[in-house]
N, CA, C and O atoms as a Tinker XYZ file with bonds, in Angstrom:
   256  protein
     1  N     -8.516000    6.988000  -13.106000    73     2
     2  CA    -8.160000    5.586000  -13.069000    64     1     3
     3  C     -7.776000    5.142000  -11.661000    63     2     4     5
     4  O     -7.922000    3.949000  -11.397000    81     3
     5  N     -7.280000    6.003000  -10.688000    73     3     6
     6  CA    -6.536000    5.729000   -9.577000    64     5     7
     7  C     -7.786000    5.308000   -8.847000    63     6     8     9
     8  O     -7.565000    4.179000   -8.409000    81     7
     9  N     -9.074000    5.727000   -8.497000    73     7    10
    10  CA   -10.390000    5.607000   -7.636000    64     9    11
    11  C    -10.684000    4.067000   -7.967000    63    10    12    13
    12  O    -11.438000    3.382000   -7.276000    81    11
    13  N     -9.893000    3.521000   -9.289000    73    11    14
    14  CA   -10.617000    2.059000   -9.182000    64    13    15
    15  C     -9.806000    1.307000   -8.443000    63    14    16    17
    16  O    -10.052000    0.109000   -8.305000    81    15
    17  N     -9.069000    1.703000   -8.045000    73    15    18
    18  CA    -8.188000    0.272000   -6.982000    64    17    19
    19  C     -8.876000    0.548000   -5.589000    63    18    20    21
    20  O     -8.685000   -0.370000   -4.791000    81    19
    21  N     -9.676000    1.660000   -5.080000    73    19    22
    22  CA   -10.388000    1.704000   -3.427000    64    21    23
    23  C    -11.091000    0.885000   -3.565000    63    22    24    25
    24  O    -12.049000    0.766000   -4.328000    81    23
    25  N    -10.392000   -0.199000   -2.329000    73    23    26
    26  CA   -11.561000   -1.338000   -1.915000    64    25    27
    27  C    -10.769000   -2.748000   -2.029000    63    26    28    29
    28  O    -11.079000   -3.782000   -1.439000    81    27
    29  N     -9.390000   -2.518000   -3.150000    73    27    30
    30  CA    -8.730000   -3.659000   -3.724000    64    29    31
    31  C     -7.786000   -3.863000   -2.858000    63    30    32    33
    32  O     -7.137000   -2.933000   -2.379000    81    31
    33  N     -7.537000   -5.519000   -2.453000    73    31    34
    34  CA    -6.304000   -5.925000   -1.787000    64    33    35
    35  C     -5.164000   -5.740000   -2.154000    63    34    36    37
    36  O     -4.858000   -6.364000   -3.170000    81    35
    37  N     -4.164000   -4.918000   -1.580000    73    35    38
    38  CA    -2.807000   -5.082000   -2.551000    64    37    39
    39  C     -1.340000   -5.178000   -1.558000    63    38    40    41
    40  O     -1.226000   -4.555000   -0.502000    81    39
    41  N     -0.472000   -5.913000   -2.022000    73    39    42
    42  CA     0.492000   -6.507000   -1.853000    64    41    43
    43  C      1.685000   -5.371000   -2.208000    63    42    44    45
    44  O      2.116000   -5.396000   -3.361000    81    43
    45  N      2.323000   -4.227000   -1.134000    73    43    46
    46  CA     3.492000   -2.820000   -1.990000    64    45    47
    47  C      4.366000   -3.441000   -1.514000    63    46    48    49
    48  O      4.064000   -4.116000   -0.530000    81    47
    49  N      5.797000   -3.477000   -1.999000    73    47    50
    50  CA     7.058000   -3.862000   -1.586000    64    49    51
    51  C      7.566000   -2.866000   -1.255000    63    50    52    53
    52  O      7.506000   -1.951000   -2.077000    81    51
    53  N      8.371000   -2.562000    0.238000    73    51    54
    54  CA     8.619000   -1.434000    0.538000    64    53    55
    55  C     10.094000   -0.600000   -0.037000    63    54    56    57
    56  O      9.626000   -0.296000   -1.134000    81    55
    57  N     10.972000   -0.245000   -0.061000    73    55    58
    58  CA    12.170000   -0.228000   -0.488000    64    57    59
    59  C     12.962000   -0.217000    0.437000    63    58    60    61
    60  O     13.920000   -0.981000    0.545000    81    59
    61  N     12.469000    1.149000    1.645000    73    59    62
    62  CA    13.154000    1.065000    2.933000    64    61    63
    63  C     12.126000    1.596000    4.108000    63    62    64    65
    64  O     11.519000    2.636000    4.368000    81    63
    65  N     12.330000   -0.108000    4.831000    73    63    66
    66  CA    12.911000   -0.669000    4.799000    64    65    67
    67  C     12.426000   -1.414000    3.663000    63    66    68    69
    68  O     11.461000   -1.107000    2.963000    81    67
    69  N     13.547000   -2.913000    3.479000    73    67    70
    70  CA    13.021000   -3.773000    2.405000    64    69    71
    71  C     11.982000   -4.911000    2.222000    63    70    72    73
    72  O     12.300000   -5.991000    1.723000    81    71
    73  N     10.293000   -4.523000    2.794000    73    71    74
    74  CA     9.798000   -5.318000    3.024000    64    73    75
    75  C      8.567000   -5.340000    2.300000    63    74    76    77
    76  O      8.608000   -4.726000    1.234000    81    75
    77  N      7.152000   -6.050000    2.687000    73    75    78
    78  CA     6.126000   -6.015000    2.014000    64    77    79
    79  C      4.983000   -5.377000    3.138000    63    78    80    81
    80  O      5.247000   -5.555000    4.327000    81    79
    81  N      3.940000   -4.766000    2.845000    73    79    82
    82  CA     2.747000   -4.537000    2.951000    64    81    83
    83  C      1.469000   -4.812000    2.372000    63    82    84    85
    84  O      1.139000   -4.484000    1.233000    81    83
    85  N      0.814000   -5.383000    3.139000    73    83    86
    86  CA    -0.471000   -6.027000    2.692000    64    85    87
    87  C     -1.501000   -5.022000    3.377000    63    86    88    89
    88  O     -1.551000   -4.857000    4.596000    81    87
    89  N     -2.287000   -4.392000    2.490000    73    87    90
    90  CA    -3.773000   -4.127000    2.690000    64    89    91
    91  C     -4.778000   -3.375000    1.986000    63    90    92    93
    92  O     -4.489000   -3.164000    0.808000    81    91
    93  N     -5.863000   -2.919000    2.376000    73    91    94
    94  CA    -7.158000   -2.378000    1.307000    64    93    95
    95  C     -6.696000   -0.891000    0.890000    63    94    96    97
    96  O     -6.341000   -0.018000    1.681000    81    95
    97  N     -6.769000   -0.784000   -0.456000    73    95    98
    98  CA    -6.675000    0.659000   -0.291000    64    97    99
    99  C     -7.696000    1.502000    0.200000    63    98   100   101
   100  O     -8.812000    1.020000    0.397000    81    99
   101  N     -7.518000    2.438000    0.375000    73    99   102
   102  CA    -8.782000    3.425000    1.005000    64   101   103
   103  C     -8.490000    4.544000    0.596000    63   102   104   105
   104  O     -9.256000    5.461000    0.894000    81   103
   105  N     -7.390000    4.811000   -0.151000    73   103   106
   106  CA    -7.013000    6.539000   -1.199000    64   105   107
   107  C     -6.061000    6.355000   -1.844000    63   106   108   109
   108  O     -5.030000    5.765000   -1.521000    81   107
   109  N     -6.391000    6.958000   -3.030000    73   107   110
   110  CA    -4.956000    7.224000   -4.019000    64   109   111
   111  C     -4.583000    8.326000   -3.839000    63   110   112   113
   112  O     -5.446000    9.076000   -3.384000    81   111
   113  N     -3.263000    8.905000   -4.079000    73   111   114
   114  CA    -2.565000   10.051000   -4.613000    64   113   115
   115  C     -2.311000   10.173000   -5.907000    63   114   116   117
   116  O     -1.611000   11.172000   -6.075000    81   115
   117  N     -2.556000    9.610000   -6.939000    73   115   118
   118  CA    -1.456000   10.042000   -8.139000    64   117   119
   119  C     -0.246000   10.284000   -8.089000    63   118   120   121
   120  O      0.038000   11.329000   -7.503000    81   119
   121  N      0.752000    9.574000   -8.576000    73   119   122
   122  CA     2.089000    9.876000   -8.127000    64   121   123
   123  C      2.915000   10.393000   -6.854000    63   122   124   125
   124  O      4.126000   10.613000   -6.880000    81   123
   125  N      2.162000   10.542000   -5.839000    73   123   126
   126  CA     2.727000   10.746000   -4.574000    64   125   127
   127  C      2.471000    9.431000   -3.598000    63   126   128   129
   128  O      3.195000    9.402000   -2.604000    81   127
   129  N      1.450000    8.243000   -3.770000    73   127   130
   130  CA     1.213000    6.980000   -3.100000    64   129   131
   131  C      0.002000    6.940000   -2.703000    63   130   132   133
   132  O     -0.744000    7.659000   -3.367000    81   131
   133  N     -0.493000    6.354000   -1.843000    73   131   134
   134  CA    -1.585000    5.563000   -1.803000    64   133   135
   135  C     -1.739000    5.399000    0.289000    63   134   136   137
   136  O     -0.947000    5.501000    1.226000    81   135
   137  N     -3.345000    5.085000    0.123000    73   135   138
   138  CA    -3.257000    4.714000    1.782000    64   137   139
   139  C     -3.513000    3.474000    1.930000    63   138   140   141
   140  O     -3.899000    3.001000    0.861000    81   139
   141  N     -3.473000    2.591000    2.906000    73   139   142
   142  CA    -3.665000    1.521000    3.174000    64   141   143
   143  C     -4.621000    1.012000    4.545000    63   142   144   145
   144  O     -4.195000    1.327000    5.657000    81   143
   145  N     -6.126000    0.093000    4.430000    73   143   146
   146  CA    -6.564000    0.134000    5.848000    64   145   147
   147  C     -6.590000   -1.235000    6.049000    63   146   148   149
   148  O     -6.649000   -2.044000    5.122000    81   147
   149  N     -6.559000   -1.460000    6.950000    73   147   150
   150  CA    -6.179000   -2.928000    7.592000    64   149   151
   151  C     -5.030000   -3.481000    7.394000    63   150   152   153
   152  O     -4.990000   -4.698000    7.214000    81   151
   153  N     -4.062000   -2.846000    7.386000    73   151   154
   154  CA    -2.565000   -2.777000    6.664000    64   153   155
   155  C     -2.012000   -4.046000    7.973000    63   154   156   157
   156  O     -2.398000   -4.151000    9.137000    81   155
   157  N     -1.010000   -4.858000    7.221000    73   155   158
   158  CA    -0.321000   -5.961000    7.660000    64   157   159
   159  C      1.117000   -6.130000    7.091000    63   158   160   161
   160  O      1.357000   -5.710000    5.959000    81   159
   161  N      2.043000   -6.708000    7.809000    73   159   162
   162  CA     3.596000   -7.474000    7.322000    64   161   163
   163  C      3.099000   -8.423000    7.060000    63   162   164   165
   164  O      2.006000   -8.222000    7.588000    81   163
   165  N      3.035000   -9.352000    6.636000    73   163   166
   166  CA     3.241000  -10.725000    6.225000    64   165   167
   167  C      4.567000  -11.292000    5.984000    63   166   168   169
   168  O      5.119000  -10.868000    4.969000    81   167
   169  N      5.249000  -12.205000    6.723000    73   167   170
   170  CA     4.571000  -12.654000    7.928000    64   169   171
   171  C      3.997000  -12.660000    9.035000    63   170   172   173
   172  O      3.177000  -13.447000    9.506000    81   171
   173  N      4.535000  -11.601000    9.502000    73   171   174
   174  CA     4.991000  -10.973000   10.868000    64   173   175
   175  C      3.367000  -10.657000   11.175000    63   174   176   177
   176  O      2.978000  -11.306000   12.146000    81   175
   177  N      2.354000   -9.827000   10.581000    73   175   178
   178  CA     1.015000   -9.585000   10.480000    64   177   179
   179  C      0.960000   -8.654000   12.099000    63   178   180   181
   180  O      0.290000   -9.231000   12.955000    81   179
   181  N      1.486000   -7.551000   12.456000    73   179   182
   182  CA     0.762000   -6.406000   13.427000    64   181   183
   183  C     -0.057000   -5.987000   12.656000    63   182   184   185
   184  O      0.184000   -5.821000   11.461000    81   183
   185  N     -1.171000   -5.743000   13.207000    73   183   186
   186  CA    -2.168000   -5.145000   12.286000    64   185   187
   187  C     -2.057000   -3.305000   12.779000    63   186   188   189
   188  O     -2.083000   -2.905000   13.943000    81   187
   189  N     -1.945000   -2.502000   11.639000    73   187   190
   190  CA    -1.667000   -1.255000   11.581000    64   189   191
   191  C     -2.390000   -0.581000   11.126000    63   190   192   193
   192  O     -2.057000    0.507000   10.656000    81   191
   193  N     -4.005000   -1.177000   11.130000    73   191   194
   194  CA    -5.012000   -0.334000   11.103000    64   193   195
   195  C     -4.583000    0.738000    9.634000    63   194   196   197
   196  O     -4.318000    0.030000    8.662000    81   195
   197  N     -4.508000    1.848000    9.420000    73   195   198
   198  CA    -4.114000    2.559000    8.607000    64   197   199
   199  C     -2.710000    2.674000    8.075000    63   198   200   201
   200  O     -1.905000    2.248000    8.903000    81   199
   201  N     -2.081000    3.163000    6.826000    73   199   202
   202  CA    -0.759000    2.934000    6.694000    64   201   203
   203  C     -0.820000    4.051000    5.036000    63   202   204   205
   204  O     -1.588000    3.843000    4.098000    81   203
   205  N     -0.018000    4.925000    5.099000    73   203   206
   206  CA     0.239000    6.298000    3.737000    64   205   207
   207  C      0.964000    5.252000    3.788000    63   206   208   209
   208  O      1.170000    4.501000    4.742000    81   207
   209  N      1.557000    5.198000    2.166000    73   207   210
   210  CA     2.866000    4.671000    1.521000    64   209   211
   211  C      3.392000    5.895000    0.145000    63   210   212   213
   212  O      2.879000    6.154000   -0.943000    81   211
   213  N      4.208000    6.241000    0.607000    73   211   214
   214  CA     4.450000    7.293000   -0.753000    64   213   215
   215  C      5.257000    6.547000   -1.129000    63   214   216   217
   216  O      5.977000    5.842000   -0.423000    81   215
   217  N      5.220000    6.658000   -3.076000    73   215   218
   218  CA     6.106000    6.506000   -3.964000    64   217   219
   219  C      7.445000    5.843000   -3.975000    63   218   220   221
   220  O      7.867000    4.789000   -4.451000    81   219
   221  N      8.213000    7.281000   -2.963000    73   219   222
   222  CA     9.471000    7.340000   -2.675000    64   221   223
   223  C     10.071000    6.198000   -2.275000    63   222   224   225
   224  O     11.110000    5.779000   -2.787000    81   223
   225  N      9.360000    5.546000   -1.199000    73   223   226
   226  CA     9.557000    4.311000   -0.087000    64   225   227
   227  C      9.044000    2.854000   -0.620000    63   226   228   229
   228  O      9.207000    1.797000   -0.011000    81   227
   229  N      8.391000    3.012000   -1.883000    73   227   230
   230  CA     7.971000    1.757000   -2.594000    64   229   231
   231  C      7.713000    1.489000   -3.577000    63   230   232   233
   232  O      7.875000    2.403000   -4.386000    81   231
   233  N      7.262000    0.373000   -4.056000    73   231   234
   234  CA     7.470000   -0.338000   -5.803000    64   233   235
   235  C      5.750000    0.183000   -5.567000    63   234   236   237
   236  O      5.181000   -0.054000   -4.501000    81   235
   237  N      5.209000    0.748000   -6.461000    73   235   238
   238  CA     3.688000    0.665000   -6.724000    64   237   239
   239  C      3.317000    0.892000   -8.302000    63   238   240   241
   240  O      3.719000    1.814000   -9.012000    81   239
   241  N      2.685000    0.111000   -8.569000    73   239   242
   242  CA     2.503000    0.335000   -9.914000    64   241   243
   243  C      0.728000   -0.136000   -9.838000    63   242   244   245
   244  O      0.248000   -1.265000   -9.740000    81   243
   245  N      0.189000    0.907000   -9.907000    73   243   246
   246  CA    -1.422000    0.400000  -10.046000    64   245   247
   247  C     -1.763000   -0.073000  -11.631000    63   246   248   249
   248  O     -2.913000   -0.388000  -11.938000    81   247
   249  N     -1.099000   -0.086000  -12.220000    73   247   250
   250  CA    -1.575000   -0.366000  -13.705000    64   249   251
   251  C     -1.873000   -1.778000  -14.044000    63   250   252   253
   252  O     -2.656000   -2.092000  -14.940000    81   251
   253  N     -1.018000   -2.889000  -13.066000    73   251   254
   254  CA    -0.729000   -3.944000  -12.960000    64   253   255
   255  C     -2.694000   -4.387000  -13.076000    63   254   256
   256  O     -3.067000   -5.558000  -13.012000    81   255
């Protein structure tokens, strides 16, 4: 189930710090997080090219 979100825009709320991330996924983990390419803050928007987000550090719920 996790392979169907590569490619999908998504919006992770971080925990810490307490913010958001915007971008494509490009890999799942299963319960350990996800990668992110063309990754952005919004507002703020540095573009960070690539970005891991594990679990630990954020709200992710792919089921949504």
């Amino acid at each position: 189930m996790a392979t169907e979100f590569i490619g999908v825009q998504m919006l992770v709320t971080l925990r810490d710090p307490p913010m958001k991330l915007k971008g494509t996924v490009s890999a799942v983990e299963a319960g350990t997080g996800l990668t992110l390419s063309n990754g952005n803050f919004p507002p703020i928007s540095p573009h960070l090219g690539r970005f891991v987000v594990y679990t630990v550090y954020a709200n992710i719920d792919l089921s949504v």
